[in-house]
N, C-alpha and C positions, 0 to 999 in steps of 0.2 A: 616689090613696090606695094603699100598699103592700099589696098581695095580703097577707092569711099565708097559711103553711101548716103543713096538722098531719097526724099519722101516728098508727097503733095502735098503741101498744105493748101485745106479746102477756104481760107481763109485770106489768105493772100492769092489764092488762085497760081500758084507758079509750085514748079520745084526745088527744094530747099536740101541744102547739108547737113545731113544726120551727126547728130556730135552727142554721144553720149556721156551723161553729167558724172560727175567723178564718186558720186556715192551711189550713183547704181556702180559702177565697176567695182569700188569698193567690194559692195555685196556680191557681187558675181565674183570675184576671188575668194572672199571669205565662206561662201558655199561649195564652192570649189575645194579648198584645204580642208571643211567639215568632211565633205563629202568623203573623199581620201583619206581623212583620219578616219571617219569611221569603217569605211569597204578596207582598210589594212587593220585594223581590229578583229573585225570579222575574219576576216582572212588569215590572223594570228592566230584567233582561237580554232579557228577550225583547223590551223594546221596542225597545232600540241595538243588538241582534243583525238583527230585523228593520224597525226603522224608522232607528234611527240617531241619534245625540247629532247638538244643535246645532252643535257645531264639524262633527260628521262631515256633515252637510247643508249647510251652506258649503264644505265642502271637495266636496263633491259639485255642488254648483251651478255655482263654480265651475270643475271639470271638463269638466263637459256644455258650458259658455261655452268654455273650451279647445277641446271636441271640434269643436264647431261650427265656430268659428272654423279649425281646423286642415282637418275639411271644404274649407271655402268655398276655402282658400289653395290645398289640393289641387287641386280644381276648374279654378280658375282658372291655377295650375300645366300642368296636364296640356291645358286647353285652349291655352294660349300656346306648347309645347310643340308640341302636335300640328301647330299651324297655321306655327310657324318651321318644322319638319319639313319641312311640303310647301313652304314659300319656299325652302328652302336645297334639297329636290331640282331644285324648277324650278327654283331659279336656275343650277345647275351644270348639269342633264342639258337644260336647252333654252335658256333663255335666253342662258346662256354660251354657249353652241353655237352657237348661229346667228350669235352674234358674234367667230367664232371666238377668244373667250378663252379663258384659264387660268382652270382651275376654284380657287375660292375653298379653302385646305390647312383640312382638317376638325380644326385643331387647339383652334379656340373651339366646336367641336362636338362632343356628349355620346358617347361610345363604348360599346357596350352594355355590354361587360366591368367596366368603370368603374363602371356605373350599376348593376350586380347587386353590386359592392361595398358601394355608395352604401347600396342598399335595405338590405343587411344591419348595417349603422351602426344604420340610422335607427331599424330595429327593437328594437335596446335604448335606445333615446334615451327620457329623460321628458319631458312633454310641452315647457316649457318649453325645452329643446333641441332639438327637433324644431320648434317655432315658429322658434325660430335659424336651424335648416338650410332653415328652408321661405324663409326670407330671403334667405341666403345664395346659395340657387338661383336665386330671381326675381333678384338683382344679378347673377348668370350669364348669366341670358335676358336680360337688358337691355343687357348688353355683345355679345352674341351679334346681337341685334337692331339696337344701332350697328352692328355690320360688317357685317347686311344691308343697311342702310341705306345703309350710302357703295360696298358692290356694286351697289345700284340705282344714285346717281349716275353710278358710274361706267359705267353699261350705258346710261341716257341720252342719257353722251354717246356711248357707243356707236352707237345708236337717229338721235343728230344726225347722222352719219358716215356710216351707212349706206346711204342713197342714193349718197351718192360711192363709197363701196365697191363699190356694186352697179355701178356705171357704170364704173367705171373694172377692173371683172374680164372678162375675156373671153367673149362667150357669144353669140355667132354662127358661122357659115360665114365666111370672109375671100371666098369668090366665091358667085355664085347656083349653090345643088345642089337642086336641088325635087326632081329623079328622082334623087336620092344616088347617080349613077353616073361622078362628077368624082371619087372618091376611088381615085388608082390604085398608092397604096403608105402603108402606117401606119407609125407608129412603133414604132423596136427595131431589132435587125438585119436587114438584107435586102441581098440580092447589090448588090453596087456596076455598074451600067450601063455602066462604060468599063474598071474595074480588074477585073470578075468575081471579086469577091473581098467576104467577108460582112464588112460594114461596120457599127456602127451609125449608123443614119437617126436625126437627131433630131427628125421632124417628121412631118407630113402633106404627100403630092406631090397636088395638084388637078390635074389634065387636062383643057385649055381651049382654045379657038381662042385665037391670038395675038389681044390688043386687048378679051381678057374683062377688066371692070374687076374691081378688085379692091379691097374696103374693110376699114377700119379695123375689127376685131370690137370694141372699147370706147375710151372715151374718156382720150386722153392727147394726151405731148407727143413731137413726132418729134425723136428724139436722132443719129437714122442717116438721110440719104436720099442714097444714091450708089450708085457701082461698086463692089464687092468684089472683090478680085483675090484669096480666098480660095475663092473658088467661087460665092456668092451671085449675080455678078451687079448689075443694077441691082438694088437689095433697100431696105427702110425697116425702120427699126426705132426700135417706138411705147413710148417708159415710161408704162406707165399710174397707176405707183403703188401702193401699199401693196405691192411685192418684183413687181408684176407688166410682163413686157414681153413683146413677141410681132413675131416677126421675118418678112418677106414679101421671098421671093426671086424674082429669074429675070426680072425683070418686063421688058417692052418700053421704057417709062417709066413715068418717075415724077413723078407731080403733087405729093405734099409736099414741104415745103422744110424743112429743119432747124430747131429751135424753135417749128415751126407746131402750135397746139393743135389737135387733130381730136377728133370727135364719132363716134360709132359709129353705123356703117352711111353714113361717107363715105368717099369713094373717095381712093385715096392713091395709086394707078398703074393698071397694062394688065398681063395678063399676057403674057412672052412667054419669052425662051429662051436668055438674056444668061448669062454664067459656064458654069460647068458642068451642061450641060441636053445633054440628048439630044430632048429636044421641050418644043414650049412647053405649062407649066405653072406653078403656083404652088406653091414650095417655104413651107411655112406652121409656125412654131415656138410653143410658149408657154415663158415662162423665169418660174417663181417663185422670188425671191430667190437669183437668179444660177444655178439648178441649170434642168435642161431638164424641160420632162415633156410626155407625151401630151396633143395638144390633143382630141382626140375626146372628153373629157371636157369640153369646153367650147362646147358647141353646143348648151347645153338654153334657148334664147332662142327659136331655130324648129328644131325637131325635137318632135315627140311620142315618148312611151315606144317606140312599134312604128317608127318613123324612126330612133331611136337604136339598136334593138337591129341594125337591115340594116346602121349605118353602123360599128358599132362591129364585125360580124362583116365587114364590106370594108375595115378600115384595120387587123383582127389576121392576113387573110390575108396566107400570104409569097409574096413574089413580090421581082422587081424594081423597084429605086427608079428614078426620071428621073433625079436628080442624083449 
């Protein structure tokens, strides 16, 4: 039931029925509906200000599924990345090495200049672009990764080779030197013994009783075994293969025969004094791929570090050569 209400009027002196005129109510509703229209305004904006329209919350979701996903590509970017890093240094700074290859041209590998370019792109990219490039990259790594892969092969068969390698390189004494006091001229220049005049020696002279045998330092094929009227003497000369050959002069005789394959640490003559010798010794060469070079580098099969360092300081003094 409707309240009334009544009021004194000072005027008639009594109490009177409040009846309010139809255009104040008017107005009191029409303030009413402002009022509401505006506190749901407000109340709109601040909801999609801080909570956000339906579209803006899809748009937002999937964002966050972008970011993630953008994450994880990273991740797993930066880890495959890190891990070819270290394949691609081993494979050049050790692997290749020891197989004495050609390191792999770092032209399918990332160069840092490039990659601070890269970063700067990437940083105005939207998201959906930067998904692209995060693609893009991994089909890099995956290419980068086949040529690690056929450089493994190919160091495999490297790996298959390399026992023959090792065998057929030079890496002994050519006579017995336990007390390393057979080395009685190095290689380089040294006074020539009949001309007196500084010759280069291309070899090591060993100092030995006539009938010291004398062995093959690795395993080959004898291409030389005769008289040299060049000076050698009775002398052999062993191809071992992969550019390597190693030449033994002066001998008394000689037990190899031409084409005979020998094995290292067997005997292939006698030292003695044949050609141009001033006493009996073993005039002893190494030849990589036709050029001469110091054998004293080639003795680390029986020498230890402190045996190399006596023999390397008695084959750098100068003196005179036997031959």
């Amino acid at each position: 039931m409707k309240k009334i209400k009544y009021f004194y009027n000072t005027h008639t002196l009594r109490y009177e029925k409040l009846v309010t005129p139809l255009r104040v109510i008017l107005l009191r509703i029409f303030g009413f509906i402002a009022t509401a229209f505006v506190t749901s305004v407000i109340i709109s904006y601040a909801a999609f200000q801080f909570v956000g329209s339906p579209a803006e919350k899809l748009l937002g979701a999937e964002n966050e599924r972008l970011r993630l996903r953008y994450q994880d590509l990273n991740r797993k970017i930066n880890s495959m990345q890190q891990e070819l890093s270290e394949l691609e240094k081993r494979d050049n700074a050790v692997y290749r090495s020891i197989f004495e290859a050609d390191p792999i041209p770092d032209s399918a590998r990332a160069i840092s200049e490039e990659r601070q370019k890269e970063m700067a792109v990437v940083e105005n990219m939207e998201d959906d672009q930067l998904l692209s490039s995060i693609y893009t990259s991994l089909e890099k790594l995956t290419l980068r990764i086949n040529v690690q892969k056929s450089s493994y092969i190919e160091l495999t068969d490297f790996i298959n080779n390399k026992e023959k390698l090792l065998a057929a390189t030079p890496a002994i004494q050519p006579i017995s030197n336990q007390d390393l006091n057979r080395i009685a001229s190095g290689f380089g220049y040294r006074i020539d013994p009949i001309y007196k005049t500084v010759k280069m020696h291309a070899g090591l002279d060993f100092s030995a009783p006539q009938g010291t045998p004398v062995y093959a330092t690795a395993d080959g094929r004898v291409v030389t075994a005769n008289f040299s009227d060049r000076g050698y003497g009775n002398h052999v000369v062993i191809n071992h293969g992969y550019g390597y050959e190693t030449l033994y002069g002066h001998m008394v005789r000689i037990t190899a025969r031409n084409g005979q394959r020998v094995k290292r640490g067997e005997i292939i003559g006698y030292v003695g004094s044949t050609g141009k010798s001033t006493g009996p010794h073993l005039h002893y060469e190494v030849h990589k791929n036709r050029r001469r070079i110091d054998p004293v580098y080639f003795f680390y099969n029986d020498l230890t570090p402190q045996q190399f360092n006596e023999v390397l300081k008695r084959a750098k003094a100068s003196n005179q050569s036997f031959d």
